[in-house]
GUNU-133310 format. One record per residue: x, y, z of N, C-alpha, C in turn; residue in one letter. Coordinates in steps of 0.2 Angstrom, whole numbers, plus 2048, in hexadecimal, padded with zeros to 3 digits. Layout:
N
XYZXYZXYZa
...
***
This chain:
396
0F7F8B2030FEF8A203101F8E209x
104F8B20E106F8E21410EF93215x
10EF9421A116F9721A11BF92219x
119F8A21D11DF8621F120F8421Bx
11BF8321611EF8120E123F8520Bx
121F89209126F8E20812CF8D209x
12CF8D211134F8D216138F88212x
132F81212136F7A213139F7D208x
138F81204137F821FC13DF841FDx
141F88202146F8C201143F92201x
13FF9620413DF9E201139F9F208x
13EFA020C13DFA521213DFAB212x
13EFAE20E13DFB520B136FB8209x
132FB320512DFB4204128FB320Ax
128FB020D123FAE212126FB4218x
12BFB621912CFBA21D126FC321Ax
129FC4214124FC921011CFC9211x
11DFC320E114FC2211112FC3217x
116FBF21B113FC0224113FC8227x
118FCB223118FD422510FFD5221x
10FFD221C10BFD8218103FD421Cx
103FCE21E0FDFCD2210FBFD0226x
100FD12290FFFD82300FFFDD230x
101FE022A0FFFE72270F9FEA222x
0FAFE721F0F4FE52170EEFE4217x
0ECFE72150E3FE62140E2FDF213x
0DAFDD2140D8FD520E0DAFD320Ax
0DBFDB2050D9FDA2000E3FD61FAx
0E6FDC1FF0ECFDA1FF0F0FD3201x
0EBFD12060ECFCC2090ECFC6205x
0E5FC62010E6FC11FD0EAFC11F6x
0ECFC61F40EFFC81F20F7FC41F3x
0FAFC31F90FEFBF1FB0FEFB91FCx
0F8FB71FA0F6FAF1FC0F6FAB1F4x
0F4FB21F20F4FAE1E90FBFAF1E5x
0FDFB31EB107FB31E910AFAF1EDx
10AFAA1F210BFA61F310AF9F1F2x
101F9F1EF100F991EB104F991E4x
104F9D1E010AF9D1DA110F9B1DCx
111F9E1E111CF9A1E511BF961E4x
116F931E9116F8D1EA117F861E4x
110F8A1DE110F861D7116F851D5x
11BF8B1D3121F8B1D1126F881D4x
126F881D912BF831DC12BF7E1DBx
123F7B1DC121F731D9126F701D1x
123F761D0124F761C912CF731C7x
132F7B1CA138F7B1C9138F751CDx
139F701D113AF6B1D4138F631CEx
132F621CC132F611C7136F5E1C2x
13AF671C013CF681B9143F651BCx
146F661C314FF651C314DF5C1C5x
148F5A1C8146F501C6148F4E1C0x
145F531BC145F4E1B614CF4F1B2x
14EF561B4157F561AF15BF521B6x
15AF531BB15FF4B1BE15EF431BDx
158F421BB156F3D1B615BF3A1B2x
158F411AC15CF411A4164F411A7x
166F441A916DF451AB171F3E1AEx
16DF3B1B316DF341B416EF2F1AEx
16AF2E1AB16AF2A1A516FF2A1A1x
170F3119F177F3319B17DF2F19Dx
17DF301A4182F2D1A8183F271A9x
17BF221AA17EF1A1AA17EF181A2x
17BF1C19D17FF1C195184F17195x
18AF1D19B18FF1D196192F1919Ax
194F1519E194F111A4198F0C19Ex
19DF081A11A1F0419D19EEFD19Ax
198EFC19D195EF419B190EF8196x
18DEFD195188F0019018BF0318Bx
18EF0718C193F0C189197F06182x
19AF0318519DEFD181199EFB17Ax
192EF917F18EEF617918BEFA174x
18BF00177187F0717218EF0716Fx
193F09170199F09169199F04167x
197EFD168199EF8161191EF815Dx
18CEFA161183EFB15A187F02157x
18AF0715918BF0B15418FF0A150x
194F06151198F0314B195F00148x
193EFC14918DEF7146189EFC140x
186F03142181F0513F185F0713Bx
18AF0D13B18FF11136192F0C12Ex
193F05135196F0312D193F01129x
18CEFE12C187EFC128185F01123x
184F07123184F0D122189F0D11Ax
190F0C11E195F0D117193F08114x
193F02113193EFD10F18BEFC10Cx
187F0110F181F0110A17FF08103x
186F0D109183F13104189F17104x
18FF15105195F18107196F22106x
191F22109190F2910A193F2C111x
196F31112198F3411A191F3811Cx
18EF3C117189F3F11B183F3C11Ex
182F3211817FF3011D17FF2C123x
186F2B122188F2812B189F2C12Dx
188F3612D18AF38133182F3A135x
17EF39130177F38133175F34136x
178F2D136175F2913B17AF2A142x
17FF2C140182F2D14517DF3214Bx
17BF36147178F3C14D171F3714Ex
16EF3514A166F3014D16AF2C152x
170F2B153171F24157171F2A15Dx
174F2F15F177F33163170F36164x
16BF38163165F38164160F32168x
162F2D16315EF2716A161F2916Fx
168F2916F16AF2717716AF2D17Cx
168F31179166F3817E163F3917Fx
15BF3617B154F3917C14FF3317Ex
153F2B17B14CF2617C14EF24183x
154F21184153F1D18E14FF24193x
152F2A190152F2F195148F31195x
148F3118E140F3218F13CF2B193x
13DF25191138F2119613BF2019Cx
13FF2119F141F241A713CF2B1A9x
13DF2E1A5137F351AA130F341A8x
12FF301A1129F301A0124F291A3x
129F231A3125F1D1A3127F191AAx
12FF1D1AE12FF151B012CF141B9x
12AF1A1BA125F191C211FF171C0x
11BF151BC117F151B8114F0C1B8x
10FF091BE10FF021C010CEFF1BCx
107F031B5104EFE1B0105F051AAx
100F011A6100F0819D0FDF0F1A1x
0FFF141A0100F191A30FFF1F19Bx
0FEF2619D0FEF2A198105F2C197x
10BF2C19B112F2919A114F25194x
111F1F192114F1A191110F1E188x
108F1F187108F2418310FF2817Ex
10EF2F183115F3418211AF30180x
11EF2A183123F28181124F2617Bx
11EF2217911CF1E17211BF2516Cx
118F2B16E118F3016B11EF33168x
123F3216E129F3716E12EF33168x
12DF2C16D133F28165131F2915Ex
12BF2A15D126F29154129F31154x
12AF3615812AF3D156132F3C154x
136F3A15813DF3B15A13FF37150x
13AF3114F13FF2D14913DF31142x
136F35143133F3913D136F3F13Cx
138F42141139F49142141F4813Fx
143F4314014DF4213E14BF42137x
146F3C135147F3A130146F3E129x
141F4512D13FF49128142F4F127x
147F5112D14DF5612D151F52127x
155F4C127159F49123158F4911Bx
151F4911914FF4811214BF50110x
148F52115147F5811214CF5F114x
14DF61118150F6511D158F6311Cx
15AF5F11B164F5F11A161F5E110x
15CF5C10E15CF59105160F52106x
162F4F10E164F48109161F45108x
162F3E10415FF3910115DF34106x
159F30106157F2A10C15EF2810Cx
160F26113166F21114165F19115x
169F15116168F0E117164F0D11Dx
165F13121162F0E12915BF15129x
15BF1B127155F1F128151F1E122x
14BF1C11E14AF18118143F1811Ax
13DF1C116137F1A117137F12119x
137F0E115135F08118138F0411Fx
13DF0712013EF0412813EF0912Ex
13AF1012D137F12134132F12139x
12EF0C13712DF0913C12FF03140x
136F0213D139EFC14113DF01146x
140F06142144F0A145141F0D14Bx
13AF0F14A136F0F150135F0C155x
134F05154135F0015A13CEFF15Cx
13FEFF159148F0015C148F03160x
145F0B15E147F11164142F0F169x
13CF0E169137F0B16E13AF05175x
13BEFF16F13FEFA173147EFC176x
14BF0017114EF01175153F0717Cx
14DF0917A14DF0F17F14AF0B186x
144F08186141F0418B148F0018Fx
149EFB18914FEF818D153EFC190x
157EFF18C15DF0419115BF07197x
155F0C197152F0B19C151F081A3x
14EF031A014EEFD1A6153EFB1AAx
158EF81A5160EF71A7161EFD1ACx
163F011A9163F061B0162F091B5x
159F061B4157F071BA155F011C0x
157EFA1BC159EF31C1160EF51C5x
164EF81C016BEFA1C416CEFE1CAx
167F021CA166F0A1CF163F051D4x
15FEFF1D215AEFE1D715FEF71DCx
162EF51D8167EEF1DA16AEF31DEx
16FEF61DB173EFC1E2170EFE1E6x
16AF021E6165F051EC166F001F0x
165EF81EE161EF31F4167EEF1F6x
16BEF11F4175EEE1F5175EF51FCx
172EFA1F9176EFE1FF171EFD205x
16BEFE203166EFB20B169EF720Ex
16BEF020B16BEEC20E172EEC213x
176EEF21017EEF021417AEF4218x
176EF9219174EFD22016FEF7222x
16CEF4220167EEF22516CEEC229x
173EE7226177EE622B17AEE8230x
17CEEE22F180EF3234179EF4238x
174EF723716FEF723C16BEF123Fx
16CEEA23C16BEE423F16FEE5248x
176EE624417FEE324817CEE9251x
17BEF024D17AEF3252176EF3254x
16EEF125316AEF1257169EEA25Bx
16FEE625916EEE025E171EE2263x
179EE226317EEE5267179EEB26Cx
174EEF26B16FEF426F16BEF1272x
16AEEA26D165EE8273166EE3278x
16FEE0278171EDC27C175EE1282x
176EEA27F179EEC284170EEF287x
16CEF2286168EF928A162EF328Ax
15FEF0286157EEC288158EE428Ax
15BEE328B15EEDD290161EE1295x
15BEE129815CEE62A0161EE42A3x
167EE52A716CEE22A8168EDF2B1x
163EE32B4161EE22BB15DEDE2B8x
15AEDB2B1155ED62B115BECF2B0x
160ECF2AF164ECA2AE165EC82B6x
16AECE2BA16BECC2BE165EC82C5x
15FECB2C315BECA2C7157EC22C7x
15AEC22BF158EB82BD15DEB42BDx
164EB72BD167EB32C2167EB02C9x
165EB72CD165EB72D3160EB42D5x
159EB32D0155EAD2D3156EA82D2x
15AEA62CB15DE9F2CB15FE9D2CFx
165EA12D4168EA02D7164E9B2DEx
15EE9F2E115CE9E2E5155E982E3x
155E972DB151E932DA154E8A2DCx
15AE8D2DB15FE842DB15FE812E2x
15DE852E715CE832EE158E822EEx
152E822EB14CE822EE148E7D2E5x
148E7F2E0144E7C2DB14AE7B2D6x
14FE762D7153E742D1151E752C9x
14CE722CA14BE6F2C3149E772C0x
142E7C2C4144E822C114AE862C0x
14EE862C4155E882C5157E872BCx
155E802BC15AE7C2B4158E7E2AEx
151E7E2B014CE822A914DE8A2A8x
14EE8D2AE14EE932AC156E972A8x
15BE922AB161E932A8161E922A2x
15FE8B2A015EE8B29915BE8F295x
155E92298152E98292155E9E292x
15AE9F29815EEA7297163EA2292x
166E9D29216DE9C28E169E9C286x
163E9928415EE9927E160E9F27Cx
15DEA428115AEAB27E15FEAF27Bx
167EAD28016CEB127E170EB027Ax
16EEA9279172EA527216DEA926Bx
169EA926B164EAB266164EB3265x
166EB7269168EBF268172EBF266x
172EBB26817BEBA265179EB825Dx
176EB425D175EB2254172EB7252x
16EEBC254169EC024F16EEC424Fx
175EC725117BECC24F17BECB247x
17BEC4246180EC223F17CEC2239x
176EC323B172EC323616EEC7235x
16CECD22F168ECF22F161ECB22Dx
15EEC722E158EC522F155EBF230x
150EBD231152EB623514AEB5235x
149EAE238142EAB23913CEAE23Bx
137EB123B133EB3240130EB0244x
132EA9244131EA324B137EA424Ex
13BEA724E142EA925113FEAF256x
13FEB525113CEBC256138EBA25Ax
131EB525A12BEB525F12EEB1263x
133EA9264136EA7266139EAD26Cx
13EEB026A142EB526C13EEBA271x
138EBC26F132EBF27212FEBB278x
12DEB527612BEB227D131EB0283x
136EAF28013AEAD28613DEB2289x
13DEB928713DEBF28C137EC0292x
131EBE29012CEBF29212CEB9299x
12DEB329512DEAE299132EAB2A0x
138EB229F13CEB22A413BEB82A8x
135EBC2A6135EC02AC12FEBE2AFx
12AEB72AC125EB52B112BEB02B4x
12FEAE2B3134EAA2B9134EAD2BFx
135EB12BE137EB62C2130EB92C8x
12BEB92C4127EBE2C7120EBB2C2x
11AEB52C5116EB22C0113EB42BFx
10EEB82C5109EBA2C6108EC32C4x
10EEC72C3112ECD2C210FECC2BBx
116ECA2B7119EC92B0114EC52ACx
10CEC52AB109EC02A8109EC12A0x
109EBD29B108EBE297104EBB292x
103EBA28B0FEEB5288101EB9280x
101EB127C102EB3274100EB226Fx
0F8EB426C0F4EB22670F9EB2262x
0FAEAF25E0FDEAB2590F9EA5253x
0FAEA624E0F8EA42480FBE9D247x
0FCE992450FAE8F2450FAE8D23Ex
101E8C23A108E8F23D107E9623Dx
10FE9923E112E9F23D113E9E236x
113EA4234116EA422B11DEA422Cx
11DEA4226126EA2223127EA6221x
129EAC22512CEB3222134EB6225x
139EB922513DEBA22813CEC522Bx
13EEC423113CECA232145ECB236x
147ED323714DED423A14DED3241x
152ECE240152ECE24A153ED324Cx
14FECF25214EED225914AED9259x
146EDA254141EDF25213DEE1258x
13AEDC259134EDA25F136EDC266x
13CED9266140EDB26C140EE1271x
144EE826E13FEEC27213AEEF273x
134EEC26E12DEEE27012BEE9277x
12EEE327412CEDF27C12DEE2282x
135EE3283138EE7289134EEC28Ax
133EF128812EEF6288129EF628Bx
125EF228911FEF028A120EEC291x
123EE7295126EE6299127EED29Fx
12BEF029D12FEF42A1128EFA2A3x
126EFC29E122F002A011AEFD2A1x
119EF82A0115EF32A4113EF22ACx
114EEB2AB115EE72B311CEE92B6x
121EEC2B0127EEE2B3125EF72B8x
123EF92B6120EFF2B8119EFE2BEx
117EFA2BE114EFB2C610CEF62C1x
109EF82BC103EF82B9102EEE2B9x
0FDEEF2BC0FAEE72BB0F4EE32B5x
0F9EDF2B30F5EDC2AC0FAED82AAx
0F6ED62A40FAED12A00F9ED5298x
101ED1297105ED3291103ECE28Ax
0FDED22850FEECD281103ECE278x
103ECA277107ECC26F103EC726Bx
0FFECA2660FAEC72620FEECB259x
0FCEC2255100EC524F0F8EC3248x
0F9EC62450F4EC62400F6EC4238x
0F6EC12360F7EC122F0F1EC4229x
0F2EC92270EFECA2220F2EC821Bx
0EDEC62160EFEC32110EDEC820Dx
0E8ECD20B0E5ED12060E6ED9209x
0EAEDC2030EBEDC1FC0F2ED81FCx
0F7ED72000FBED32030FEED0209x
102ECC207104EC720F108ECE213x
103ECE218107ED321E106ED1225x
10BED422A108ED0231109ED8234x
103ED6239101EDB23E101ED8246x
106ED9248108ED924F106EDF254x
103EDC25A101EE125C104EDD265x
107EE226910AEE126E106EE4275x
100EE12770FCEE827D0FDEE5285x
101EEB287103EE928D0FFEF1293x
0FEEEB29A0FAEF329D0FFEF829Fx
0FBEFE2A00FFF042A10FFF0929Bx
0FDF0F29C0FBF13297102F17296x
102F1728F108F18289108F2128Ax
110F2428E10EF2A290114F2C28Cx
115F2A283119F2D281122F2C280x
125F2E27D12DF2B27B131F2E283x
134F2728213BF2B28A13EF2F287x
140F3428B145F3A28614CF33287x
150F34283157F30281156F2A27Ex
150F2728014FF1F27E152F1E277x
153F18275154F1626E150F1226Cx
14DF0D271149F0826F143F08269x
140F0E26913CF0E26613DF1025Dx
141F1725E144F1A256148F13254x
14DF0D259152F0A25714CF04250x
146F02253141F0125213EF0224Bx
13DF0B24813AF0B243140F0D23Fx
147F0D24214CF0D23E14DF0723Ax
14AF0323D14DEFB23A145EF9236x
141EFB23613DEF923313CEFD22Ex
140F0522C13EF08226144F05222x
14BF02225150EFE22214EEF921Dx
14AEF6222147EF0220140EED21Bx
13DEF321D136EF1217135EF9214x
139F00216136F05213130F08215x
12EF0C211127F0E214120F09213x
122F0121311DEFE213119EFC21Bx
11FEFD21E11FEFB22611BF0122Ax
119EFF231116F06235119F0223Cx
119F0823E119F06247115F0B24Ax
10EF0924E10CF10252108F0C258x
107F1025D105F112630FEF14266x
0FBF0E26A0F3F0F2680F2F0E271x
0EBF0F2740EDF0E27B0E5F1427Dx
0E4F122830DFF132880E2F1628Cx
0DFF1A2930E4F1A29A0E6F1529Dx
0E4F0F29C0E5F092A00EAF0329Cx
0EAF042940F0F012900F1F0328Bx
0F7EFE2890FAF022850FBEFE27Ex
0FBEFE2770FCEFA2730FFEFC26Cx
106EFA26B10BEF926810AEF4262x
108EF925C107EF725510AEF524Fx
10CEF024E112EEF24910FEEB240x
110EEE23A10DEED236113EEC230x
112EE722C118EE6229118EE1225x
11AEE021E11BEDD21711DED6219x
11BED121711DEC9219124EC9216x
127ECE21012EECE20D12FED520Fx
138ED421013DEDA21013EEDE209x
13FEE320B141EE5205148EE21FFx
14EEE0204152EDC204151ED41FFx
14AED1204149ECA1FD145ECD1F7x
146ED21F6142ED41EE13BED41F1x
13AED91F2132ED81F312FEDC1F0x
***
């Protein structure tokens, strides 16, 4: 267990004690420090933990009482109490079911949320909770009949606590759940508003900074000089800048789109700067036959091509530009795009966006399922893009 840890625990103080006493202090003392440090460190673990699991419980409580749950637990408590009078018209036994009712709702959702619900198959979790309901329904039951002297009531009754069991089992589960599909609805309600604002903005970025304004102008200007001399290319290349520009105008309005669209979009960047310059600007697209049917965010691709371009053959380095896409289908459908252009990768431009704008959109988008990294030789460079055939956005 290091200093670093510590700093990042909150206990600067201690790592500062320690570092004095390892430059004053014997060995023996020293380890002495190390095993007071590994303990910090334990209990921090620990206390961190323990404030999870009461922001949990504290959680729970609070989507209880929410107006669409809330409702439905005060009309089953009504339900239980009267059932309650009309069986035994007793107040002490209603106001015992009353407290088991106030009991499940504070101890069963809350218990299979800390205990069961990260938990991807039967777990020793899922154990404890089964434990916890059988203790929570015996332990009431045998307070009530031994421990207050009353009599079995209508709803607590040796012959129905095992039903009463599965009640708290089932519906502790349920509640549960319901809460935690609601957290999880919201979570990907609000992703998804930031996926769009960072769609809107990383188009508008990349129609203002990676649509190099001197490569616009420089393919005009050949157009210009091509209509004199090669009309028909003059014709063809106007249309692929009017294509390419129509196609970054539509990626604005939407957060995600075809990924025949993005490599589309990647070729005809590519393809107007061999306009320009054939023999310069070479390029080649290993590609799959079809492409899959996935949606990826526009204009993703985008600045890794400029990129790749600019500090390429844009950069003086002679070679060809290839972009190779893979589909892996085990343990799932993923594609692995790989971007390798000459010219050895010397690291991030200080100010640049292109790159961070990049894993900004892609941890929006798939979360930590996605990767982007940088591979390369002194002679090339190769731009690695790894990523889930679904968004997190289509439910995936």
């Amino acid at each position: 267990m290091d200093e670093s840890y510590l700093e990042l625990a909150g206990c600067p103080s201690h790592t500062h004690e320690l570092r004095e006493g390892a430059e004053s202090e014997s060995p023996r003392v020293e380890r002495a420090g190390n095993a007071h440090v590994s303990s910090l460190g334990r209990r921090v673990g620990r206390d961190g933990a323990i404030v999870s699991c009461v922001n949990v419980v504290t959680a729970t409580w609070r989507a209880l009482w929410t107006p669409k749950r809330g409702v439905a637990l005060a009309l089953l408590f009504v339900a239980l109490v009267s059932a309650e009078w009309v069986a035994t018209q007793s107040g002490a036994a209603m106001a015992t079911d009353a407290s088991l009712f106030a009991a499940f709702c504070l101890a069963a959702p809350a218990a299979y949320r800390v205990l069961v619900s990260h938990a991807e198959r039967l777990s020793l979790g899922h154990g404890l909770y089964v434990l916890w309901c059988a203790a929570l329904v015996l332990g009431w039951a045998l307070l009530v009949h031994r421990g207050l002297g009353l009599r079995w009531t209508y709803v607590i009754d040796p012959s129905s606590l095992g039903i009463l069991w599965v009640l708290f089992l089932v519906g502790g589960w349920g509640l549960a759940r319901d809460i935690e599909l609601e957290a999880g609805y919201a979570a990907e309600r609000r992703r998804a508003e930031r996926m769009e604002e960072s769609a809107e903005r990383a188009s508008l970025l990349a129609l203002r900074a990676h649509l190099d304004p001197h490569f616009l102008f420089n393919t005009l200007n050949a157009i210009a000089e091509w209509c004199r001399e090669d009309p028909a290319v003059a014709e063809a290349a106007t249309l692929r800048l009017a294509s390419m520009l129509r196609t970054m105008l539509g990626g604005i309005r939407s957060p995600s789109w075809p990924l025949e669209t993005e490599i589309g979009l990647a070729r005809s960047v590519l393809e107007l700067y061999a306009i320009r310059d054939a023999e310069r600007y070479r390029h080649r697209f290993e590609l799959p036959d079809p492409l899959p049917d996935v949606s990826v965010p526009p204009m993703l691709l985008l600045p890794l091509v400029e990129n790749a371009v600019t500090h390429g053959p844009g950069a003086g380095h002679s070679g060809e530009i290839s972009v190779r896409l893979v589909v892996e289908e085990e343990p799932e459908l993923r594609l692995a795009l790989e971007i390798d252009n000459p010219g050895r990768f010397a690291g991030r431009r200080a100010g640049g966006e292109g790159i961070a704008m990049v894993e900004r959109r892609l941890a929006l988008a798939y979360g930590k399922r996605a990767t982007l990294r940088f591979d390369g030789d002194e002679s090339r460079t190769k731009t690695q893009v790894a990523l889930p055939a679904r968004m997190l956005a289509e439910g995936a």
